[in-house]
C-alpha positions in Angstrom: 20.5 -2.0 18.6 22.4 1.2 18.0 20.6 4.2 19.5 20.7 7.2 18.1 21.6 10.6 20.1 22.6 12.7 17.6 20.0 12.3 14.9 21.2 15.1 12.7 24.7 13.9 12.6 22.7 11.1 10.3 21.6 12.5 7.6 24.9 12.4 5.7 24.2 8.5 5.7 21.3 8.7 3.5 23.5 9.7 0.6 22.3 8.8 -3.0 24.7 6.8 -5.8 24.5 9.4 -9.3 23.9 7.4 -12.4 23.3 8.2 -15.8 19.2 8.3 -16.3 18.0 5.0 -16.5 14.6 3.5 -16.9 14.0 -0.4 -16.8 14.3 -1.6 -20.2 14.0 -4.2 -22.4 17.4 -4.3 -22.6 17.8 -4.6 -18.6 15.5 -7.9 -18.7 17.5 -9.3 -21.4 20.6 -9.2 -19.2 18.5 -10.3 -16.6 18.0 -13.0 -18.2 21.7 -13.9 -18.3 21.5 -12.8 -22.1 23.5 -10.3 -24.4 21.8 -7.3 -25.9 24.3 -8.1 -28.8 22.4 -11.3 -29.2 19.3 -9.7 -29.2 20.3 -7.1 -31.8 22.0 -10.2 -34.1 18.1 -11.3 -34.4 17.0 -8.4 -36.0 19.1 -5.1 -36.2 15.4 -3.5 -36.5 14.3 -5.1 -32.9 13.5 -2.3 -30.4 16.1 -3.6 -27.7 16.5 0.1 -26.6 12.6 0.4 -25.5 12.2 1.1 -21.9 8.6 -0.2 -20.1 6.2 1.9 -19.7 4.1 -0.4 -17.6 4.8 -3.8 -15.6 1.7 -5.5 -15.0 0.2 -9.1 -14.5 -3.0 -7.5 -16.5 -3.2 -7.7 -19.7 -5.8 -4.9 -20.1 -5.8 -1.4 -21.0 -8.2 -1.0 -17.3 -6.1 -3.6 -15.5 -4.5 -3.2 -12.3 -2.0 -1.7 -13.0 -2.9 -1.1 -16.8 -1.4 -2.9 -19.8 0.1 0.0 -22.4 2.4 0.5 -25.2 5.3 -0.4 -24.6 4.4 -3.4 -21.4 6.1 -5.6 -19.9 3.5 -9.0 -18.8 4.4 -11.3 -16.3 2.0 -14.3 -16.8 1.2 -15.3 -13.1 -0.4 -18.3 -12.5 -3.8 -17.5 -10.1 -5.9 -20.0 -8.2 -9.2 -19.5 -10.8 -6.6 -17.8 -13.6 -3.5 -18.8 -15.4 -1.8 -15.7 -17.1 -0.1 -17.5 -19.9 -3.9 -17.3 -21.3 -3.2 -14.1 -21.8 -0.3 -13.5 -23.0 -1.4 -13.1 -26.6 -3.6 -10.3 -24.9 -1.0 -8.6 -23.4 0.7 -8.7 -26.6 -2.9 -7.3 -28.9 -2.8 -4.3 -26.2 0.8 -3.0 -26.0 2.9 -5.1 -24.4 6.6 -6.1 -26.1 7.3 -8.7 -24.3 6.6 -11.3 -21.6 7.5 -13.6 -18.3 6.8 -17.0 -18.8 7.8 -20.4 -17.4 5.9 -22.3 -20.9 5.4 -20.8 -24.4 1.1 -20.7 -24.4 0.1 -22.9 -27.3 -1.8 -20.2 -29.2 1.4 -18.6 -29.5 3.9 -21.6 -31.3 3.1 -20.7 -34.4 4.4 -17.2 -33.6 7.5 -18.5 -32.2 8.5 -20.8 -35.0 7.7 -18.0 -38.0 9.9 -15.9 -36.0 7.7 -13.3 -35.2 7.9 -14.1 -31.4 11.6 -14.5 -30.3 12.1 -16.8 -27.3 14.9 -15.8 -24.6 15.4 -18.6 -21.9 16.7 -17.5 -18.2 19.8 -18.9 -17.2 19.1 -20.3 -14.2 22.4 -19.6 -12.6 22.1 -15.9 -13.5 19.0 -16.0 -11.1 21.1 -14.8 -8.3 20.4 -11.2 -7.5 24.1 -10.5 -8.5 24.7 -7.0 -11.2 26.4 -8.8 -14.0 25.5 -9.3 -17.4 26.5 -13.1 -18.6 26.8 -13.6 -22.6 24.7 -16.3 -24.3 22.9 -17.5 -27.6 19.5 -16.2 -28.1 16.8 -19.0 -29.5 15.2 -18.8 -33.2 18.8 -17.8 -35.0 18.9 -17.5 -38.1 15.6 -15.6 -38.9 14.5 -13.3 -41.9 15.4 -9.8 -41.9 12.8 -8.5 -43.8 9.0 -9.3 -44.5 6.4 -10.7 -41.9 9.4 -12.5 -40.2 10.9 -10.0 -38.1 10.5 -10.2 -34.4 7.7 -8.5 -32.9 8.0 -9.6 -29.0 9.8 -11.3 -26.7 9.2 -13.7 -24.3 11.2 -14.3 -21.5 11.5 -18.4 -20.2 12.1 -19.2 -16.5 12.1 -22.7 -15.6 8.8 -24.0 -14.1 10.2 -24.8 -10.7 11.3 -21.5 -10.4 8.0 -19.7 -11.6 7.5 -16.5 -12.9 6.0 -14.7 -9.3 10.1 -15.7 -7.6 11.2 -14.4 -11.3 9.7 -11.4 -11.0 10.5 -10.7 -7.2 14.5 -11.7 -8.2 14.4 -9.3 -11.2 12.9 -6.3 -8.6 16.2 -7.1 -6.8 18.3 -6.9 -9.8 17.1 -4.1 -10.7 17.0 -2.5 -7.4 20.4 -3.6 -6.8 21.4 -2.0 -9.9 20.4 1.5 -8.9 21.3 1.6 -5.3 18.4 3.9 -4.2 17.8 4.3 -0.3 14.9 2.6 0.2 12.6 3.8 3.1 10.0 0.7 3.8 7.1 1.0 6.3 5.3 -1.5 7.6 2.6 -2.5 10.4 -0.4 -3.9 11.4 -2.5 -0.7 10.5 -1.8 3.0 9.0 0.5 1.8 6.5 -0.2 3.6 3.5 -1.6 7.0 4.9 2.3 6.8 6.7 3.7 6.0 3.0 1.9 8.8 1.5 3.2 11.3 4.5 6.5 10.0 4.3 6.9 10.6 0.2 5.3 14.0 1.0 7.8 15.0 3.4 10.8 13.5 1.2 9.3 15.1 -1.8 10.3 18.0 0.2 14.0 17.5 -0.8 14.1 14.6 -2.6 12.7 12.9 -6.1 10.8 10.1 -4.3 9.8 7.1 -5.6 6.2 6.1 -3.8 4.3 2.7 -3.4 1.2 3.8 -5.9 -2.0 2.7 -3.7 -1.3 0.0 -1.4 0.9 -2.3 -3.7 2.4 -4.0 -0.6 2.4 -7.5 -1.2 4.4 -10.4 -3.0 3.4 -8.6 -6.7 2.9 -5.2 -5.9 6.4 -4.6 -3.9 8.4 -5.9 -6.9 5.9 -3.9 -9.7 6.4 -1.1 -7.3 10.3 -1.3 -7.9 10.3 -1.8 -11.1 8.9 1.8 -11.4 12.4 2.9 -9.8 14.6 4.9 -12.3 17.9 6.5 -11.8 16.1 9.8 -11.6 14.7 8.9 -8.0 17.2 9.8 -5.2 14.8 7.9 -2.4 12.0 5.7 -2.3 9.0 5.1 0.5 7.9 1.8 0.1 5.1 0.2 1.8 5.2 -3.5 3.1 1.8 -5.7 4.0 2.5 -9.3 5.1 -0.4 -12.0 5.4 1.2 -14.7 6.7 4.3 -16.3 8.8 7.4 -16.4 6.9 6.7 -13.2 4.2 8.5 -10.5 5.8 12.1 -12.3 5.4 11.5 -12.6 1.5 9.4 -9.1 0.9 12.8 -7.3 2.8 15.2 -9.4 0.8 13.3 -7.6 -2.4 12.6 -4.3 -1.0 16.3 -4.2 0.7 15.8 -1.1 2.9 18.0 1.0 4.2 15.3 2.7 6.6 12.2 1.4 7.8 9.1 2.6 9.8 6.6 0.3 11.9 3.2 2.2 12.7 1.4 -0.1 15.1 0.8 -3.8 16.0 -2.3 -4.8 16.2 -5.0 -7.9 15.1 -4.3 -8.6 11.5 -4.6 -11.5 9.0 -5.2 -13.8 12.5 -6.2 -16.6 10.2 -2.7 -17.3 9.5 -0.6 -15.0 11.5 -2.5 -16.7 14.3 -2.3 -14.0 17.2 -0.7 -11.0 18.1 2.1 -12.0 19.1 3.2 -13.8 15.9 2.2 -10.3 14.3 4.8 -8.9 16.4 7.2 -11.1 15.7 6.8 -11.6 12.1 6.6 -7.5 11.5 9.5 -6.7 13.7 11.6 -8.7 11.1 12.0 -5.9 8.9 14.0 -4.0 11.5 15.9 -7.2 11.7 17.0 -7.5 7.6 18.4 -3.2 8.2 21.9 -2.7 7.8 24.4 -1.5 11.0 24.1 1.9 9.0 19.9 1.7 8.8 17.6 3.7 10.7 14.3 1.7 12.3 11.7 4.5 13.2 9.9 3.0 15.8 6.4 4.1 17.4 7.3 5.1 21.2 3.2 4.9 22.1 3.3 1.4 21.3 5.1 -1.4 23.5 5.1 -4.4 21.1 7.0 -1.6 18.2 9.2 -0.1 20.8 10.5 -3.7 22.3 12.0 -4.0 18.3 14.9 -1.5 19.0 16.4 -4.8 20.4 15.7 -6.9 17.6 17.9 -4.4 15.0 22.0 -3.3 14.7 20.7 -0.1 13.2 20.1 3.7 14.5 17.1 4.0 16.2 14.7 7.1 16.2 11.6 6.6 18.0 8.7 9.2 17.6 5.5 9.5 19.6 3.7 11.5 22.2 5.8 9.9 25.3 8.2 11.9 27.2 10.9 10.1 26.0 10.2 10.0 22.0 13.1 11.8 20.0 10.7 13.2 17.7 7.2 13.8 19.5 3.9 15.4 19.8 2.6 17.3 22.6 -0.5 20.1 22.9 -2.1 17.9 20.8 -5.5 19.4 19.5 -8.5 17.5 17.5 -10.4 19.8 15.6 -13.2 18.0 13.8 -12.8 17.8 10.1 -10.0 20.3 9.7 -8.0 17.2 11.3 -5.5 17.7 14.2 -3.1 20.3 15.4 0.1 19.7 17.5 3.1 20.8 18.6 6.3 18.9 16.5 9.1 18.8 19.1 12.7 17.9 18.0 15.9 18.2 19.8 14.7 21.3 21.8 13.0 23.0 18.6 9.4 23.4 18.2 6.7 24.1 15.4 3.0 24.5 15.0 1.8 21.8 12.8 -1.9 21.4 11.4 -2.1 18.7 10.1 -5.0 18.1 7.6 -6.0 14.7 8.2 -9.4 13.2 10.0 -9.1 11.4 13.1 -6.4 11.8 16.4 -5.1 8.3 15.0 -3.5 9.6 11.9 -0.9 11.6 13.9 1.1 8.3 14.5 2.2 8.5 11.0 2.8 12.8 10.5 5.3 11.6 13.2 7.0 9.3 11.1 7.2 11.0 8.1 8.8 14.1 10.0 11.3 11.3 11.7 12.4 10.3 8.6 12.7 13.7 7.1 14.8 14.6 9.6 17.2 11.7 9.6 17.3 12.3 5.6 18.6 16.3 6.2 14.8 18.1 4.9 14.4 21.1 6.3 12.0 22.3 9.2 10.0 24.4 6.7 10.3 21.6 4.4 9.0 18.8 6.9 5.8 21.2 8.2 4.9 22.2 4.9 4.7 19.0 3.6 2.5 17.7 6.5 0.2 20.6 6.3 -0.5 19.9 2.3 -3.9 17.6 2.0 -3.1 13.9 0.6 -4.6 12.7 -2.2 -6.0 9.9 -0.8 -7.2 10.7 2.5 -8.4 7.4 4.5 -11.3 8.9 5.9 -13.4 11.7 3.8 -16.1 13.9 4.7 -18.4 14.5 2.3 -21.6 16.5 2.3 -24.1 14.7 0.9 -27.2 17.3 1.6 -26.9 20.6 4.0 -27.6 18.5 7.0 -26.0 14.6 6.0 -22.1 14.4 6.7 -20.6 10.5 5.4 -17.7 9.7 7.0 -16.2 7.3 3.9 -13.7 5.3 5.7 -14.0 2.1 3.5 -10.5 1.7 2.5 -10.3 -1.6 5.1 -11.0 -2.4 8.5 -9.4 -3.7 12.0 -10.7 -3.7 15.3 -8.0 -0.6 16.2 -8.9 1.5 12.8 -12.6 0.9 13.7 -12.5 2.3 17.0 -10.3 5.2 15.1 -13.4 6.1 13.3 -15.5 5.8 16.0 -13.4 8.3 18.2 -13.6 10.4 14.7 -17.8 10.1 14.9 -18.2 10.6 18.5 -16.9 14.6 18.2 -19.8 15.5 15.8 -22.8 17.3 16.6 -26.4 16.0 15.9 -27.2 11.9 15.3 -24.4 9.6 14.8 -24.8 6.9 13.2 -22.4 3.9 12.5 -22.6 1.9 9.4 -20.0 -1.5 10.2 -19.5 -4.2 7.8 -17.1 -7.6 9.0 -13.7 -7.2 9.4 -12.2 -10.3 7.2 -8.8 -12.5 7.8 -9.2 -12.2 11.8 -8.9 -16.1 12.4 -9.8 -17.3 15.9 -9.8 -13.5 16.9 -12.9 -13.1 14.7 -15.6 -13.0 17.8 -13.5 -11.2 20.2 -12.6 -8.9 17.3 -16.2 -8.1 16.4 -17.0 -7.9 20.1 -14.3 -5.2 21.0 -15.6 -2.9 18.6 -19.7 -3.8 19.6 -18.0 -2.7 22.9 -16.4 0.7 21.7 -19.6 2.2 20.5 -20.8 2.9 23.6 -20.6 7.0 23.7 -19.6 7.0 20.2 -22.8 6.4 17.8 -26.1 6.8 18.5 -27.3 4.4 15.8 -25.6 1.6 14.5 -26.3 -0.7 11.2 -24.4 -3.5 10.9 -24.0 -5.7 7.7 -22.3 -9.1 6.9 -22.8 -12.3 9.0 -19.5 -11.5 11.6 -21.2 -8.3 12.2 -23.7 -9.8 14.2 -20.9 -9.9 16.9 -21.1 -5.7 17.0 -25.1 -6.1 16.9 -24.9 -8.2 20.1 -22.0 -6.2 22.2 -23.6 -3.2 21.5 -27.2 -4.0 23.1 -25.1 -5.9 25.8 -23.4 -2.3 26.7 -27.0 -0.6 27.1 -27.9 0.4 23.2 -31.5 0.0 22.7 -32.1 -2.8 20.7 -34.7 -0.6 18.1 -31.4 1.7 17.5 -29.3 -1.3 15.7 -30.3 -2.4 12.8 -28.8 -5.7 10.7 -28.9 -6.1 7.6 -27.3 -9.4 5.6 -25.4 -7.5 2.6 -23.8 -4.4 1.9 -26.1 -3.8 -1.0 -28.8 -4.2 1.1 -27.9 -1.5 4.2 -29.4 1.6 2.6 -32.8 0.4 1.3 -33.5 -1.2 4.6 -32.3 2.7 6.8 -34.9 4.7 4.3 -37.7 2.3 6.3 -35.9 2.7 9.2 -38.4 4.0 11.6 -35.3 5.0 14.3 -34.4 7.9 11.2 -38.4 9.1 10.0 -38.5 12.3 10.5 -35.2 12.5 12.5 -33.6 16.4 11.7 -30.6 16.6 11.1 -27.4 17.3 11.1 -26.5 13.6 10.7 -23.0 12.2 10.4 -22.9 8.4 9.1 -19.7 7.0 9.6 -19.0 3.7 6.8 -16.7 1.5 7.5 -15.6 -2.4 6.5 -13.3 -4.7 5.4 -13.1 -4.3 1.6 -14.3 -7.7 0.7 -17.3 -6.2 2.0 -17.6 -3.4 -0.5 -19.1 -0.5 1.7 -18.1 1.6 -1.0 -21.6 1.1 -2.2 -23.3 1.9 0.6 -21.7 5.5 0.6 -22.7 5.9 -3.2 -26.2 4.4 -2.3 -26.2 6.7 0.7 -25.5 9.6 -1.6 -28.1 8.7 -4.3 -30.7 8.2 -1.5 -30.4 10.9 1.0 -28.6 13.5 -0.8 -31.5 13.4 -3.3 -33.9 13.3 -1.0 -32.6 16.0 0.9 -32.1 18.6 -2.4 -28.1 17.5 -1.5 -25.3 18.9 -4.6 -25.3 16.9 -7.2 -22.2 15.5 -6.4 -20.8 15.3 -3.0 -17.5 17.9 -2.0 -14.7 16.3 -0.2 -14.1 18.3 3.0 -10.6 16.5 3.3 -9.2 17.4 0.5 
């Protein structure tokens, strides 16, 4: 570890390399490939070798996630129900120009040997992560110059062993590699991307930034994510989810960060991270891979994050509410659904901050972001402003459903700490509260306790409390054990079946309001149908808008 005392001195170290404007091309994969674009062009002088990708998806629809365009790139992944290469001819009838695969599909040979599909296989030595471009022949010469004959895609071979998910995670290095762009990544077990989103915000400030679109976190979204990266971007916030022992060495290797942010350790993926303490470990890895002139931002409020300074040769900045956080919090204020005020204290200066987000638990990552705008020289107006503009995306919305019905939509995912988030967000609102829990997924042997912890926390926080999904039964249980009357919980066995079963709910006939309903659940559980369903049955009721208004923004 290499503390940090002078944290403004630092900011020079974040400089940016200036290149001509680039865009990842065709061209670039070609070279990738350990190919010449001069072989390319020798093909067909017509070929579009100059087109740059508009889009880099496994998809290969125009809806996919992300979306197959004009000008796509494809990477045929092989799934466990799915094998891309089916699709590839897909890909191809909805924009794509060209492909990643480790076998040519068989309704595409034809194509191949008429010419109209030109073949480019990977040299396998050139899959080392090194900028270089190495010369070679390109497949299918001679071809026809004119006619039906001339090349229409490409398809790009990697050997089988190799597959085309490590292809496509080596090319994100390339390519990252290529551009040198400082690389902010941030990681832990919970607030990730509402700490992503601050910290682009606050970057934006100063900088073009480059942001993780959604929560593209894992082993395909990081390298799609980079693949997005042009020359144009002079920083990029990058957001890191791992699932399992062993992912955070390779998903640093690609994202190759210069800083890096951990939120909070907590219970996640337990069925193969196993316990907390392997979540620790296996997070705190990321600090490891920083270089001696990184910066790890870690969370001062939380013992498992702040132990990490030991575990990295980079600066340190912590940030927090503790006394001894270089960037921290203090007069801290929760007011409702305007979100939180505080005090943002740094090296003796002060500022007002109100910052527009639901719930005290969201003020973990409006410290980061401001820690890492200050390490990356954006201004004090720059860094408040930016944390006082509402995100697009807020985790948790309010939204009117009728004149007396509040939903607090916070169905994004769940965890036992983010649960007991919301319920601290419920617990400050006037009139009935009532919790709506689905199971929390990928929780392992933890599952029970997990479930149990948060029956536990409603005590003082909800007056009512439906709970769906088989796990869930856990929350039923914990919550009658802690003195809830047992006719205030309700369970129900599906999502789908939550609101249907509350309009017979003798606990709410002819219960006034105001009501707030707070929805929450892992997202296999889909509770984003019980806010719809909650809206089409109480807000109608009710004489609710038509549609409900966001009161976060």
């Amino acid at each position: 570890m290499k503390p940090a005392e002078d944290i403004n001195d630092l900011a020079s170290d974040v400089g940016v390399l200036t290149v001509r404007p680039r865009m990842f091309g065709l061209d670039d994969l070609v070279s990738w490939a350990g190919n010449s674009v001069e072989a390319l062009r020798s093909v067909s002088s017509m070929f579009r070798v100059d087109a740059r990708f508009q889009s880099v998806s496994m998809s290969s629809r125009t809806d996919g996630h992300p979306p197959m365009g004009p000008n796509g790139l494809f990477i045929a992944i092989r799934g466990t129900h799915r094998d891309g290469h089916d699709f590839v001819a897909d890909a191809f009838a909805n924009g794509a120009i060209a492909a990643l695969v480790d076998h040519i599909p068989a309704n595409l040979e034809k194509h191949v040997s008429d010419g109209r599909i030109v073949v480019i296989s990977a040299n396998p030595d050139r899959l080392d992560h090194k900028v270089r471009r190495v010369g070679s022949e390109v497949a299918n010469l001679p071809l026809s110059q004119d006619g039906p004959d001339l090349p229409e895609h490409v398809l790009i071979l990697v050997d089988r062993e190799t597959g085309t998910m490590t292809a496509l995670q080596d090319l994100a290095i390339w390519w990252r590699q290529s551009l040198s762009t400082p690389i902010v990544a941030i990681a832990g077990s919970v607030g990730k991307t509402t700490t992503k989103d601050l910290v682009a915000a606050v970057l934006g400030s100063r900088y073009h930034v480059l942001g993780t679109a959604g929560n593209f976190n894992n082993e395909l979204g990081l390298p799609f994510s980079l693949l997005r990266l042009t020359s144009e971007h002079t920083i990029a916030a990058l957001e890191i989810g791992i699932s399992a022992i062993g992912e955070m060495v390779r998903f640093a290797e690609i994202a190759g960060p210069t800083m890096a942010v951990i939120t909070r350790i907590d219970a996640e993926h337990l069925h193969q991270l196993n316990d907390i303490d392997t979540v620790e470990l296996e997070e705190g890895r990321l600090v490891e891979a920083l270089p001696a002139d990184g910066h790890a931002f870690l969370n001062a409020d939380d013992p498992r994050v702040a132990r990490m300074a030991s575990r990295t040769v980079a600066n340190v900045v912590t940030f927090g509410e503790a006394g001894d956080a270089m960037v921290r919090a203090t007069d801290v204020e929760v007011v409702g659904l305007e979100g939180t005020h505080f005090t943002l204290v740094y090296q003796g200066h002060h500022r007002r901050v109100r910052l527009p987000l639901i719930g005290r638990h969201f003020l973990t990552g409006a410290l980061a972001a401001a820690s890492v705008g200050f390490v990356a020289g954006c201004s004090w107006e720059g860094i408040v402003e930016s944390l006082e503009q509402p995100l697009e995306a807020p985790r948790i919305r309010a939204l009117a459903i009728s004149t007396q019905i509040m939903v607090l939509d916070d169905t994004y995912n769940a965890s036992p700490a983010s649960c007991i988030a919301a319920l601290d967000v419920l617990a400050a609102q006037p009139g009935l509260r009532i919790a709506v829990l689905g199971d929390m997924f990928e929780l392992g042997d933890f599952e029970a306790e997990a479930h149990r912890i948060v029956g536990e926390a409603l005590k003082g926080r909800a007056d009512l409390l439906v709970a769906t999904g088989s796990a869930a039964t856990g929350i039923s249980r914990e919550a009658a054990r802690n003195g809830m009357d047992q006719s205030a919980i309700l369970h129900v066995a599906a999502s789908q079946d939550v609101v249907p079963a509350m309009t017979s709910w003798n606990c709410l006939a002819g219960r006034s309001g105001p009501w707030t309903v707070l929805v929450k659940g892992s997202r296999g559980m889909r509770m984003e149908r019980v806010v719809a369903m909650l809206q089409q049955a109480f807000g109608a009721a009710s004489n609710s808008i038509s549609s409900a208004s966001s009161i976060a923004g």
